[in-house]
C-alpha positions as CSV (number, residue, x, y, z in Angstrom):
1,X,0.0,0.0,0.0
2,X,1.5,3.3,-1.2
3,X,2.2,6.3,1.5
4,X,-1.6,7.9,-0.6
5,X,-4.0,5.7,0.4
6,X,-2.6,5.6,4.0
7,X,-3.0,9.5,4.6
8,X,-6.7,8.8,3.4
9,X,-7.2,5.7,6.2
10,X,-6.1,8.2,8.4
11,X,-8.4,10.7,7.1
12,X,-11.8,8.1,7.2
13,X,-13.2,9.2,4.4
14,X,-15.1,6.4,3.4
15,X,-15.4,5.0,6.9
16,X,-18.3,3.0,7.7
17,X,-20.0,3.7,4.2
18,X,-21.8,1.5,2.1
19,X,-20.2,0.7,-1.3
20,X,-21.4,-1.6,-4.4
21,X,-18.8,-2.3,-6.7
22,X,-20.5,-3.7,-10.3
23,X,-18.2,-6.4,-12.1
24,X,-15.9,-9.1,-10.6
25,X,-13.2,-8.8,-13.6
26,X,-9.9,-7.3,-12.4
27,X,-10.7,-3.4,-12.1
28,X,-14.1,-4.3,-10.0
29,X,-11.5,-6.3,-7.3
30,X,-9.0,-4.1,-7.5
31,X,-12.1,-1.1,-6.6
32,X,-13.4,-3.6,-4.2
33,X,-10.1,-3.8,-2.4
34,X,-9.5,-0.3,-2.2
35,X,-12.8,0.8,-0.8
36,X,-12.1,-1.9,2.0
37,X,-8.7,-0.8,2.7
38,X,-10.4,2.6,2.8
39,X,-12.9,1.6,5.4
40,X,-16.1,0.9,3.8
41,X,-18.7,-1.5,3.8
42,X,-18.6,-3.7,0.4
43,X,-20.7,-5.2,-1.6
44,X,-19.8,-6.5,-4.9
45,X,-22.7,-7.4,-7.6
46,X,-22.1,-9.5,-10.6
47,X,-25.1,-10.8,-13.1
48,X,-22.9,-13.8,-13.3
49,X,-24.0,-16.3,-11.0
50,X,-20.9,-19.1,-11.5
51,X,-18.7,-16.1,-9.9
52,X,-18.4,-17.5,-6.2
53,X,-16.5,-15.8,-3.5
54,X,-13.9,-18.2,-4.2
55,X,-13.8,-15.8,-7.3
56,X,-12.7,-12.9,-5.1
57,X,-9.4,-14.2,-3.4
58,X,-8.4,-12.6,-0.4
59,X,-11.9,-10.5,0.2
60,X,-14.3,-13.6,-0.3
61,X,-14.7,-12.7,3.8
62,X,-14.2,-9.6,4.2
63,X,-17.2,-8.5,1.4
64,X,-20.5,-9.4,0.6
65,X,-21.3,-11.0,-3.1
66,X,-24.1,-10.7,-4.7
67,X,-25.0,-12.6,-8.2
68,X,-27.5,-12.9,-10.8
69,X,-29.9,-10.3,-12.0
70,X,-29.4,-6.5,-10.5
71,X,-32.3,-5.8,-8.0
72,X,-32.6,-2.4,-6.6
73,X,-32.4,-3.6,-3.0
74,X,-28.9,-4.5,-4.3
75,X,-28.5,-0.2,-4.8
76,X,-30.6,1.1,-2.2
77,X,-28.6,1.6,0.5
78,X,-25.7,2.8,-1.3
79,X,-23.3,5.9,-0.6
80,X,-21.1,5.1,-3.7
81,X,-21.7,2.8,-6.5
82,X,-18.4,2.1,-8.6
83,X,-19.2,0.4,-12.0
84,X,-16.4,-2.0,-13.6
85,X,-15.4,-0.9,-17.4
86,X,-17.5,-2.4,-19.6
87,X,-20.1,-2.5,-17.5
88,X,-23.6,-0.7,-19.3
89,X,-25.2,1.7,-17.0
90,X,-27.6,3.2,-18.8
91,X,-29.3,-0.7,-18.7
92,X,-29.3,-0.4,-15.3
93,X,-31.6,2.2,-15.2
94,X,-34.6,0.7,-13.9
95,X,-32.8,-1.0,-11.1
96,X,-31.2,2.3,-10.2
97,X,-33.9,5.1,-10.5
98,X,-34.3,7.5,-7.8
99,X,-29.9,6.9,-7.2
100,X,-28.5,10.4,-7.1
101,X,-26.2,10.5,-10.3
102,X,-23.1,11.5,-8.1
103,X,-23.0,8.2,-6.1
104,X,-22.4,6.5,-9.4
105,X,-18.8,6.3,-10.0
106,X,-16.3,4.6,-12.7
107,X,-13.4,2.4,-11.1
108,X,-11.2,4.6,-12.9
109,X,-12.9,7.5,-11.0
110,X,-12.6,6.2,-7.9
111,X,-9.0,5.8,-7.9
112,X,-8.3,9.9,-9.3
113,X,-9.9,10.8,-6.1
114,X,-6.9,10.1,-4.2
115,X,-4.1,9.9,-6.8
116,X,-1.7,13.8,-6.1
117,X,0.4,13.0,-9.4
118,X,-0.8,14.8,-12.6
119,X,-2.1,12.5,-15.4
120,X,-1.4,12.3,-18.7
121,X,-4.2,10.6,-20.5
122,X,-4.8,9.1,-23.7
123,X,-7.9,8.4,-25.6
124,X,-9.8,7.4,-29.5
125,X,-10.6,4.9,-31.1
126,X,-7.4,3.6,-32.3
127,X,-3.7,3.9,-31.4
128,X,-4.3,4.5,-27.9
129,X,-1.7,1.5,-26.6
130,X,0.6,2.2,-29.0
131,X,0.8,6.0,-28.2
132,X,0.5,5.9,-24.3
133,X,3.4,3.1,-24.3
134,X,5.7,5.8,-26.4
135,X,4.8,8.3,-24.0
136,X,5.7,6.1,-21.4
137,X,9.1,4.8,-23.0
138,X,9.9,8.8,-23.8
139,X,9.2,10.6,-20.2
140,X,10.8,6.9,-18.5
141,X,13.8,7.7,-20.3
142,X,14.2,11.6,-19.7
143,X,14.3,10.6,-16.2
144,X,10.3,10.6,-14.8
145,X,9.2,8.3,-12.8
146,X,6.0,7.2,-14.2
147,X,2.7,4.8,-13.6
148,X,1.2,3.3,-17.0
149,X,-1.9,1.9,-16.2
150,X,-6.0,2.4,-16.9
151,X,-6.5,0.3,-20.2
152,X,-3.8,-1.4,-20.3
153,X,-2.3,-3.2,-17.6
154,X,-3.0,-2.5,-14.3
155,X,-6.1,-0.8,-12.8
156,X,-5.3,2.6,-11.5
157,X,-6.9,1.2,-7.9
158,X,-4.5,-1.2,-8.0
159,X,-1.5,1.2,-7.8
160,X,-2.7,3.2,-5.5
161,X,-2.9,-0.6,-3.4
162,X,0.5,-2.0,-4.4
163,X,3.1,0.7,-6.2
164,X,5.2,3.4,-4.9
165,X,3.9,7.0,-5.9
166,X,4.8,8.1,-9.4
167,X,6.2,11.4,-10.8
168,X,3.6,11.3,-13.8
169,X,0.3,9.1,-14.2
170,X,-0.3,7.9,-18.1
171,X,-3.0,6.1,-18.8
172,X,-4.8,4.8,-21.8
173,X,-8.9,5.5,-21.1
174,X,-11.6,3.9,-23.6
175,X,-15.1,5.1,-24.0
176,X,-15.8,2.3,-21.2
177,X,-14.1,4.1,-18.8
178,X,-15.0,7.4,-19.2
179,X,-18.6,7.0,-20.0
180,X,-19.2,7.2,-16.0
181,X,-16.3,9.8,-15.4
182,X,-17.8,12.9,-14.1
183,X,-14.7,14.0,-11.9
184,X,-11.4,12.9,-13.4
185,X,-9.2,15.6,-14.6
186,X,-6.0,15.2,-16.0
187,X,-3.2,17.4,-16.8
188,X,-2.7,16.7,-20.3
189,X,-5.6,14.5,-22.4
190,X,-5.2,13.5,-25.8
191,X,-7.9,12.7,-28.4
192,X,-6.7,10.7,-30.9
193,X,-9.4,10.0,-33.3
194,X,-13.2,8.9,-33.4
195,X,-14.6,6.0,-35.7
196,X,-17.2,3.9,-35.6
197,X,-16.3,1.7,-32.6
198,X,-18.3,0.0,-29.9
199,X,-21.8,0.4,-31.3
200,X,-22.7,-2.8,-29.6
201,X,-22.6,-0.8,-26.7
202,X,-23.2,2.4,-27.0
203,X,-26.6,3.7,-28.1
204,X,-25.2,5.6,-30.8
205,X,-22.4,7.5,-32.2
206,X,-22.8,10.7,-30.6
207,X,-23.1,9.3,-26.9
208,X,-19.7,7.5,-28.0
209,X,-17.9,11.1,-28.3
210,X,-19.9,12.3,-25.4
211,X,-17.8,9.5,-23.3
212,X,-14.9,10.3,-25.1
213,X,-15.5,14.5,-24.3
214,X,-15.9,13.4,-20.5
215,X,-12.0,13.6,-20.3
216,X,-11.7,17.0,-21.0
217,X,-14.8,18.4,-18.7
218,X,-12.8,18.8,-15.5
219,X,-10.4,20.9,-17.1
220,X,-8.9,24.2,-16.3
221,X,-7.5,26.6,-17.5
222,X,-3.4,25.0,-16.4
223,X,-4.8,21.6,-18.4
224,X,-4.4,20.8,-22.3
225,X,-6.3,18.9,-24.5
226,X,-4.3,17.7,-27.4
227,X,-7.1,17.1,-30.2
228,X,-6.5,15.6,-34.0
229,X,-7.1,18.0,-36.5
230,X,-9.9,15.5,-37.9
231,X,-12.2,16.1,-34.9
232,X,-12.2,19.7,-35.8
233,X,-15.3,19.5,-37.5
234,X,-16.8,17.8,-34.8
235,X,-15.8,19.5,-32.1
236,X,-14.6,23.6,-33.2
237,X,-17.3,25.8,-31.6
238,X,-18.1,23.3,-29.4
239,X,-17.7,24.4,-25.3
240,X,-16.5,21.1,-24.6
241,X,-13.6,22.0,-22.0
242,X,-12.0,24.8,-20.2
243,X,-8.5,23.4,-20.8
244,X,-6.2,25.3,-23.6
245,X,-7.2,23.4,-26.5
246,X,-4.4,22.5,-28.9
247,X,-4.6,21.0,-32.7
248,X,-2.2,18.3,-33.9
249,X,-1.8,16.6,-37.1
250,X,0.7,13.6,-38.8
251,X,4.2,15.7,-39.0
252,X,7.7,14.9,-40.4
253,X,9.3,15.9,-37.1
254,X,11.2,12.8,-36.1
255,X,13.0,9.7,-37.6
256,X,10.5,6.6,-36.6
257,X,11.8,3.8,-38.7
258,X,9.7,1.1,-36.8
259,X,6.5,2.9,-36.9
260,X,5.3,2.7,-40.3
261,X,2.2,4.2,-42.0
262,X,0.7,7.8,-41.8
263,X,-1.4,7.2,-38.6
264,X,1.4,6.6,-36.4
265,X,2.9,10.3,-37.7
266,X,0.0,11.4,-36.0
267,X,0.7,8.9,-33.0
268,X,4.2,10.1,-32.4
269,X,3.3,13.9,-32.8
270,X,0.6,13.3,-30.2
271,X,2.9,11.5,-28.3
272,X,5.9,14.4,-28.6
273,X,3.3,17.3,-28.0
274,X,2.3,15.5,-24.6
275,X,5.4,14.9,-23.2
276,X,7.0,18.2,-23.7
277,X,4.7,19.2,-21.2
278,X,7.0,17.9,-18.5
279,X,9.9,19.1,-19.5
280,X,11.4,16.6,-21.9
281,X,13.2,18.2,-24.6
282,X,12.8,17.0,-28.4
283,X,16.5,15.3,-28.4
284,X,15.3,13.3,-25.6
285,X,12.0,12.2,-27.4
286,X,13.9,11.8,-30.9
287,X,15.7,9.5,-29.1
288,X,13.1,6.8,-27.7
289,X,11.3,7.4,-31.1
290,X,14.0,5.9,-33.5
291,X,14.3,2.7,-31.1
292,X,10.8,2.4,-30.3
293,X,9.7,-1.0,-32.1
294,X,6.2,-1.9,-32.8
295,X,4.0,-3.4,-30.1
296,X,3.0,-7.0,-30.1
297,X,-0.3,-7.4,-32.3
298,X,0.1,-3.8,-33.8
299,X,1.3,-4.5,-37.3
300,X,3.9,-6.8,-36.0
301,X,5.8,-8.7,-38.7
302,X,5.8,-12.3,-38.0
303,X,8.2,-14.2,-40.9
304,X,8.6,-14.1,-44.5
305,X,7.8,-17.1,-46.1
306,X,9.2,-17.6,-49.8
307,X,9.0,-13.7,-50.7
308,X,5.4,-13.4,-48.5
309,X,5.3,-10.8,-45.5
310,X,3.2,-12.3,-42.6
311,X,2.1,-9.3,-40.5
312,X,0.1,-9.6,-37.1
313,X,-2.6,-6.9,-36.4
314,X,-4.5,-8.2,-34.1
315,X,-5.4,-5.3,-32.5
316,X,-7.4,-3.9,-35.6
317,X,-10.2,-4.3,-33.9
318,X,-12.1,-1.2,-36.0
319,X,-12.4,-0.5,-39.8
320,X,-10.3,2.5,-39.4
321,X,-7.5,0.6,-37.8
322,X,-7.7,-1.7,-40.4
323,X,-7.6,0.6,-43.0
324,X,-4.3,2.3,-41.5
325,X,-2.6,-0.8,-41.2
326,X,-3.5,-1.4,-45.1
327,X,-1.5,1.9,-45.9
328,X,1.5,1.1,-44.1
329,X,2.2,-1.0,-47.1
330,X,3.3,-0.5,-50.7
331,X,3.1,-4.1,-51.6
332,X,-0.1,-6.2,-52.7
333,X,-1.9,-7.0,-49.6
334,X,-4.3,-9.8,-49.2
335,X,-6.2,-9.4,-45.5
336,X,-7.6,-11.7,-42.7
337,X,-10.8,-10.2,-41.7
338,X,-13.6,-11.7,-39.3
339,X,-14.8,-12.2,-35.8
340,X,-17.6,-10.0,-33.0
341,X,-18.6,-6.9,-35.8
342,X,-18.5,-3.8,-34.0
343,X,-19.9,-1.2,-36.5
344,X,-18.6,0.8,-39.3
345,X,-19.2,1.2,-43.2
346,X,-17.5,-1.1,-45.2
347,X,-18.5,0.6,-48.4
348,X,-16.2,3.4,-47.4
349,X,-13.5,0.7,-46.7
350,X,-13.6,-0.9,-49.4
351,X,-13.2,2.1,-51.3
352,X,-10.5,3.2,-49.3
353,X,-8.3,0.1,-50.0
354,X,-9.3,-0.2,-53.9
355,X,-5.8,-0.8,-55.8
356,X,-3.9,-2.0,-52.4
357,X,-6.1,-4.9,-51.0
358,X,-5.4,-7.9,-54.0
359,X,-8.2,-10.7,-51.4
360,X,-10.0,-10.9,-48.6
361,X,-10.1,-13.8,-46.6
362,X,-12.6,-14.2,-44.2
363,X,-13.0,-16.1,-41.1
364,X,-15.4,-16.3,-38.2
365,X,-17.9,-14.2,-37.8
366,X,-18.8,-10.6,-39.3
367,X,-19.1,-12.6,-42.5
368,X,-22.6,-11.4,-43.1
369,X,-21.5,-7.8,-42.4
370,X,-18.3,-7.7,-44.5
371,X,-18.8,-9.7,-47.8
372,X,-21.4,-8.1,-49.5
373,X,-20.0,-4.6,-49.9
374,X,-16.2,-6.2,-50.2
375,X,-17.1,-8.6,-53.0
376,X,-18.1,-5.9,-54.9
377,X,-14.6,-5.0,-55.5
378,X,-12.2,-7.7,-54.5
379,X,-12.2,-11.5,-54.3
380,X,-13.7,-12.7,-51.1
381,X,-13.5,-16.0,-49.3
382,X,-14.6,-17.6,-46.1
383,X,-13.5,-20.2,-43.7
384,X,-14.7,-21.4,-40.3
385,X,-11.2,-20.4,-38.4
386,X,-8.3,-18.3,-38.8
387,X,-6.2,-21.5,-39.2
388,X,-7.8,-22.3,-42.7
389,X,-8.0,-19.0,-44.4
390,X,-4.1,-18.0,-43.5
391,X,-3.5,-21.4,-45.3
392,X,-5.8,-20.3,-48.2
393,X,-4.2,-16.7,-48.3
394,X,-0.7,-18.5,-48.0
395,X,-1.7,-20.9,-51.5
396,X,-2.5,-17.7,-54.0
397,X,0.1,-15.7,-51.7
398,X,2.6,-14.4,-54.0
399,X,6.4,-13.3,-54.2
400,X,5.9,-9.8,-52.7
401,X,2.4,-9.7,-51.1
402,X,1.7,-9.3,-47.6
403,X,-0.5,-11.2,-46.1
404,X,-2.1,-9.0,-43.1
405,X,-4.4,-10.3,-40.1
406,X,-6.4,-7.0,-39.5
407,X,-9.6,-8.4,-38.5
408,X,-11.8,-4.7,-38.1
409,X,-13.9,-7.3,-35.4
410,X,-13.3,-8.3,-31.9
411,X,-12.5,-11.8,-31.2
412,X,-14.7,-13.1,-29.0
413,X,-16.8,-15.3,-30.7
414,X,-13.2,-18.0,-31.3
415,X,-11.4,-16.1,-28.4
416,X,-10.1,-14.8,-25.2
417,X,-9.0,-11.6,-26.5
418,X,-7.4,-9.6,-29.9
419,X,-3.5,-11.5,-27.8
420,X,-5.4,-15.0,-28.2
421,X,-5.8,-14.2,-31.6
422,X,-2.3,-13.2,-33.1
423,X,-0.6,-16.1,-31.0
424,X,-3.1,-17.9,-33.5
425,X,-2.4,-16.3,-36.4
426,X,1.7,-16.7,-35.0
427,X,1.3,-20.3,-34.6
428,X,-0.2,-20.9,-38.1
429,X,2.3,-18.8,-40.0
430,X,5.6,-20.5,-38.1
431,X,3.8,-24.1,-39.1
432,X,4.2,-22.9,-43.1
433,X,6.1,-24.3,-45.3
434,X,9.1,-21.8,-46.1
């Protein structure tokens, strides 16, 4: 437990009050540990009912759990409700009507509260990892002391539990997270970009950017929000923060060899315009930038077999992200696509990678989404698992081609997660014949 949290036992904030934490995955425990180091009364509520308190480790008796369908007698008696990522709350409505709106609190939320570092936060709907890990590899080596966390890694609540204080929080944020933010102001936010992403949650694509916007509500006049030049249109005229709002575009400014492709210009500006913030000069950012190597999963080459490029984007989990990792190539490029669809015109796609995409191979799911509008301008096929259409994609592969996984789909309906997925993809390529 960090020197933080113990000025706030001290302090009894939360002393004797009634907490629900909603969602047993690894940012509900790590809330539901804090609030009890903190003092309060827990209760943890999952619709799951094979979670157990064998599920919750060390506080299966120091909490109560809850499972099934939310009742409101599960709520009533609530002073703070802290909601898991991913968890919908506008569904719970009925369950929670008559709840003041300020007892309803994201995980992410609850940790801010007590967190005296400033945060540098990074949000949109693609190249958040990728961006928020060279921010963290730049400011680490100019000398900060920093906590990566949020999205990626570990829950902020869990720092506060089990790390040392840090110079600088960074965190990655997705609409999840922010959609129940209310209070959380960082120092420096950046917005990315905004594509169709997540529809299967949220109602539509305007409360999508509202989530996004809840990053930069808090802000003051000392704060920044660093905004893509493509949200201009969106956003210009638009009172959506009382931070200093500045505009960033892809720029030329530093030597990125391993980066490839015009969206991670834009991800390494982003990146260089946050960090200078804190003092780090650009020879100390041009630095980390021309050794920084791609991210697992994030147009990761894989092998060349007998002249074809096997790349690894799992991560593509958005049409737009697929579409960026198309451009990062000026060879013929024949792409794995297929899994949980998420949203997004594939008209426009398809246009968009007319004269660079050579075949689509499908696999999975999405199919019924994706090969209408595709076929219309490129050959399509479709197989079952990933396994069978890289083999396809490998027999008309040529000398020169690339064959991509970019799936524009989450992976849930063949797995665990987007990782699951390129350790697949991985495995079949290294089991080709060179």
């Amino acid at each position: 437990m960090n020197r933080i949290v113990r000025k706030f036992i001290d302090q009894a904030i939360l002393n004797g009050k009634q907490a629900v934490v909603v969602g047993t995955g690894k940012s509900g425990l790590a809330a539901a540990r804090l609030l009890d180091v903190l003092g309060a009364r827990v209760r943890v509520a999952d619709r799951d009912e094979s979670v157990t308190p064998a599920s919750l480790g060390a506080l299966a008796d120091r909490v109560e759990l809850v499972t099934g369908e939310h009742r409101p007698e599960h709520f009533a008696d609530a002073d703070i409700i802290v909601f898991s990522p991913g968890v919908p709350v506008k569904k719970l409505a009925p369950v929670l009507a008559g709840i003041p709106e300020r007892k309803l609190v994201a995980e992410m939320e609850l940790a801010s509260w007590f967190i005296e570092a400033p945060i540098l936060a990074v949000t949109g709907s693609n190249g958040k990892t990728t961006t928020t890990t060279l921010i963290t590899d730049i400011l680490e080596q100019a000398g900060r002391r920093t906590f990566t966390g949020g999205n990626i890694g570990v829950p902020l609540c869990e720092y506060l539990l089990d790390m040392e204080p840090a110079e600088i929080i960074v965190l990655e944020v997705s609409s999840f997270q922010l959609q129940n933010c209310r209070l959380l102001k960082p120092r420096v936010g950046v917005f990315l970009n905004l594509s169709a992403n997540h529809l299967d949650y949220h109602e539509d694509m305007d409360e999508y950017l509202d989530a996004k916007l809840n990053l930069f509500a808090r802000m003051t006049g000392e704060d920044t929000a660093l905004v893509h030049e493509s949200l201009r249109p969106l956003l210009e005229g638009r009172a959506f923060t009382e931070g200093r709002v500045q505009w960033f575009d892809a720029a030329e400014r530093f030597a990125a060899p391993h980066l490839p492709g015009e969206h991670n210009k834009s991800n390494v500006e982003a990146a260089w315009q946050a960090v200078r913030r804190f003092g780090v000069t650009e020879e100390q950012a041009a630095e980390t930038i021309l050794n920084f190597k791609p991210l697992a999963h994030r147009i990761e080459p894989v092998g060349e077999k007998r002249g074809v490029l096997y790349v690894n984007d799992s991560k593509a989990t958005t049409l737009d992200a697929a579409l960026a990792a198309v451009r990062s190539f000026d060879r013929p490029v024949r792409i794995l696509m297929g899994g949980v669809w998420k949203g997004g015109d594939v008209a426009r796609f398809a246009g968009d990678v007319k004269g660079r995409v050579v075949q689509v191979g499908l696999f999975g799911g999405a199919r019924e989404e994706l090969e209408p509008e595709l076929a219309k301008l490129f050959p399509v096929t479709w197989d079952e698992t990933l396994e069978k259409a890289v083999q396809r994609l490998a027999s008309d592969a040529a000398e020169g081609d690339v064959v991509l996984l970019s799936p524009a789909t989450a992976s849930f309906d063949q797995y665990n997660g987007m990782a699951e997925r390129g350790a697949d993809f991985k495995r079949v390529v290294g089991g080709l014949n060179d």
